[in-house]
C-alpha positions as CSV (number, residue, x, y, z in Angstrom):
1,X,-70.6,38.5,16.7
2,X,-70.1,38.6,20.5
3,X,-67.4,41.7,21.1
4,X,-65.6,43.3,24.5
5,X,-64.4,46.4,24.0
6,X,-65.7,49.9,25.5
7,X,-65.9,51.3,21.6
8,X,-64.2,54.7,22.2
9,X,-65.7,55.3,25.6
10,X,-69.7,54.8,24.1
11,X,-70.1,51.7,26.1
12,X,-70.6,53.8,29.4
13,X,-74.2,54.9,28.3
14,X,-75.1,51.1,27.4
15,X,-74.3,50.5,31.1
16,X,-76.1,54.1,32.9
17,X,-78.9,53.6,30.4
18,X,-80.3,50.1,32.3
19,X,-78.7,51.2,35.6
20,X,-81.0,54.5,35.7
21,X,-83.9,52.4,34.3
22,X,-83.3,50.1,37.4
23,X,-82.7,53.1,39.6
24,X,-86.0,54.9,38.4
25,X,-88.4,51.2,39.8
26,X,-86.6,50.7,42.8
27,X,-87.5,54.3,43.8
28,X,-90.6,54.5,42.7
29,X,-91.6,51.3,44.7
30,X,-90.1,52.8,47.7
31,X,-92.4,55.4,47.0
32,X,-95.4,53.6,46.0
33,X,-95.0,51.0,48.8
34,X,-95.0,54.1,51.5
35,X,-97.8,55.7,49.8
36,X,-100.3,52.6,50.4
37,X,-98.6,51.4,53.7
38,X,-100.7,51.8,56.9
39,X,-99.3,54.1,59.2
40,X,-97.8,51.6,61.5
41,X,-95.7,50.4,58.3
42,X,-94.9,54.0,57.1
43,X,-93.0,54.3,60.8
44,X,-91.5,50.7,60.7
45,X,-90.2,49.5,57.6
46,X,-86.6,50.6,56.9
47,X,-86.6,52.3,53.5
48,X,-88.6,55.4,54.1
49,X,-89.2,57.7,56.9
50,X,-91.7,60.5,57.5
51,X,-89.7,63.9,57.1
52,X,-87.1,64.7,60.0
53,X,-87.8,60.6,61.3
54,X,-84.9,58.5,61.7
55,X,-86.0,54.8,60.6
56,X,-85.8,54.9,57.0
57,X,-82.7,55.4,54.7
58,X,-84.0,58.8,53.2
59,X,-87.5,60.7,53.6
60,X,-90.5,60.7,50.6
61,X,-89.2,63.5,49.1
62,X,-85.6,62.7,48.7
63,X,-86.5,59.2,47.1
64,X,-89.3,61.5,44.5
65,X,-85.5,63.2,43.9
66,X,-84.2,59.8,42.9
67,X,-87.3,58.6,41.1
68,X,-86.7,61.8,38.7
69,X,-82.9,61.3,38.3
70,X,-83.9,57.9,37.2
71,X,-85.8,58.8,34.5
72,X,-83.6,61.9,33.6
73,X,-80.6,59.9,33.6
74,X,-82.4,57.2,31.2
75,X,-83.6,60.0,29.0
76,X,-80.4,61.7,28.9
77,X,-78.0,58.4,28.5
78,X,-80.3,57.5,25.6
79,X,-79.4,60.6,24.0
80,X,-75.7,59.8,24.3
81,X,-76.1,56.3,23.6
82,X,-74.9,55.4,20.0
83,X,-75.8,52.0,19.4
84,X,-78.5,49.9,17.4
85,X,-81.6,50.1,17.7
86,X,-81.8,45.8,18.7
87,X,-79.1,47.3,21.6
88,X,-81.3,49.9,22.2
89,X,-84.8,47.6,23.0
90,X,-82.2,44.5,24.7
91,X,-80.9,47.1,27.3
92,X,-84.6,48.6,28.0
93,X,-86.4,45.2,27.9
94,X,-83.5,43.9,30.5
95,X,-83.9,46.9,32.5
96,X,-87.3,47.0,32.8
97,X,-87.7,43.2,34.2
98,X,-85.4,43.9,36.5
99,X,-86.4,47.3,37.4
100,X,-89.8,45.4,37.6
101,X,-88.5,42.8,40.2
102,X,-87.0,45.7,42.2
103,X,-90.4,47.9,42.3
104,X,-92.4,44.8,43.8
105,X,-89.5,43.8,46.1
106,X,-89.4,48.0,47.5
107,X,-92.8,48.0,47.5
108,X,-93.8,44.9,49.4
109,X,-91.2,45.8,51.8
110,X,-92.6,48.7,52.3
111,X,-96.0,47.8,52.7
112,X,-96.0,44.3,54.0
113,X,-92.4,43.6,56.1
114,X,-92.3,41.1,53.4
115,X,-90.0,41.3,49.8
116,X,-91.6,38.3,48.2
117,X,-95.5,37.9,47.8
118,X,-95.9,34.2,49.0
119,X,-98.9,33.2,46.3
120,X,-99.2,33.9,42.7
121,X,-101.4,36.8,41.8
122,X,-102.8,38.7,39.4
123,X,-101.9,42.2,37.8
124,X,-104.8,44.0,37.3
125,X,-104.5,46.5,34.4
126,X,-106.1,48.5,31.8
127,X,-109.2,45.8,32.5
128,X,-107.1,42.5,32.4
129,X,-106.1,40.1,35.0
130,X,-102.6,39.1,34.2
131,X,-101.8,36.0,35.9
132,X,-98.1,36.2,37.9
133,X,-95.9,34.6,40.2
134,X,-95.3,35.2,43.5
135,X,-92.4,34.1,46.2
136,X,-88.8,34.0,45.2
137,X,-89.6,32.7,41.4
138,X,-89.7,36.5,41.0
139,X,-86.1,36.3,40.7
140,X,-86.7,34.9,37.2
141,X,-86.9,38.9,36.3
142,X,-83.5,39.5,37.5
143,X,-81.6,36.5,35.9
144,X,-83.5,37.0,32.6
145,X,-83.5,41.0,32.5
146,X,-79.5,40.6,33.2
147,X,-79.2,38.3,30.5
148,X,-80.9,40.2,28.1
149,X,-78.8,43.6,29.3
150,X,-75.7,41.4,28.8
151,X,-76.8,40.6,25.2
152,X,-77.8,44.5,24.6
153,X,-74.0,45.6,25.6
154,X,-71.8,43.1,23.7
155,X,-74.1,41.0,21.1
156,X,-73.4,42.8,17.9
């Protein structure tokens, strides 16, 4: 049953729940991306700046602020959230792809000048390679995660 109603006001925390997910990545890519980048990058790229420098949008430590809003807002809109637990998984599945898309995109920019890798690659973790696309097909997180975030609010 596909329904649109806000439910009493509940429907709020369906919608800060994925936003605050999202909102956690993006930072933390900012973050990340700075933390790698060379130091002509760290002065250049737009996001981030040094403390008291003028290029970026905020400094480190006020993006580390937003990284932990983030994930206190996602802890404390789940607590609110009153919804099942299929809702529940649809919202943080949706969120995290494209909180996922939004990390690499921060990050790249960060570091490289560059949002989209241009070749496929490979995610190497806990011992794996995990083989993954590069270039704009990345945007397949973003259509797919809102998709599945769409489904999470009103599929019931």
């Amino acid at each position: 049953m596909l329904t649109i109603s806000l439910w009493g006001g509940k429907m709020i925390w369906e919608i800060l729940f994925p936003l605050f997910i999202i909102m956690y990545w993006a930072c933390e890519g900012v973050t990340e991306g700075y933390t790698f980048a060379s130091a002509k990058r760290k002065k250049e790229n737009k996001l981030i700046h040094p403390n008291n420098g003028s290029n970026g949008i905020m400094d480190y430590h006020a993006w580390r602020i937003f990284e932990n809003l983030g994930i206190w807002g996602t802890v404390f809109s789940a607590f609110l959230m009153v919804t099942s637990l299929k809702s529940f998984i649809l919202l943080g599945v949706g969120s995290w792809l494209i909180g996922t898309f939004c990390y690499e995109a921060n990050l790249n920019h960060v570091y490289y000048d560059k949002i989209w890798k241009p070749v496929d690659y490979k995610w190497h973790i806990f011992g794996y390679d995990i083989p993954w696309f590069g270039g704009k097909k990345s945007l397949i997180l973003v259509g797919l995660g809102a998709v599945i975030i769409l489904l999470g609010i009103f599929w019931r």
